[in-house]
C-alpha positions in Angstrom: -7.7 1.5 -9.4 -5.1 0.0 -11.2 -2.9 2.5 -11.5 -3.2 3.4 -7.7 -2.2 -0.7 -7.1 0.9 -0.2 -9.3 2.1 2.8 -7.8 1.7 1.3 -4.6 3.6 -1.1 -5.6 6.7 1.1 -6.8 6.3 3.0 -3.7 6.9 -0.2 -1.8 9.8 -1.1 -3.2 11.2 2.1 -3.0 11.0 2.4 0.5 12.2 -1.6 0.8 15.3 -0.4 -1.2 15.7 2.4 1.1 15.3 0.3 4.4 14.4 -2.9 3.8 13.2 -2.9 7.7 10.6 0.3 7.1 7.6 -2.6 5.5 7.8 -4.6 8.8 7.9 -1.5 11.2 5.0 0.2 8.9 2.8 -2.8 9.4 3.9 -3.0 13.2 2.8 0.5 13.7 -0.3 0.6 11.3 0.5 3.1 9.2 -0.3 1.2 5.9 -3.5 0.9 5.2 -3.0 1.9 1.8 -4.1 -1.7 0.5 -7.6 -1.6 2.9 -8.2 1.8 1.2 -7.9 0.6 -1.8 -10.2 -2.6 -1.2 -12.7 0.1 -0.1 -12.9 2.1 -3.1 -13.2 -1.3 -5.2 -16.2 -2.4 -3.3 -18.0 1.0 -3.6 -16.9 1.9 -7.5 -18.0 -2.4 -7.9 -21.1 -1.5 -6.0 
């Protein structure tokens, strides 16, 4: 899952350096869940 996290991460800043306002509306309009998903998957693979 590591390597999911750090793309995450680049992907983020990507889009911030785009439009810095896209994280806030994204949030806003619950379209990231990315980081939930990933919690998911940790709990089931740490399961």
């Amino acid at each position: 899952m590591t390597y999911v996290k750090q793309m995450y991460v680049l992907i983020y800043d990507f889009f911030t350096w785009i439009n810095p306002n896209i994280i806030p509306t994204m949030a806003q309009e619950a379209l990231d869940n990315v980081q939930a998903e990933i919690a998911k998957t940790e709990a089931i693979i740490n399961s």
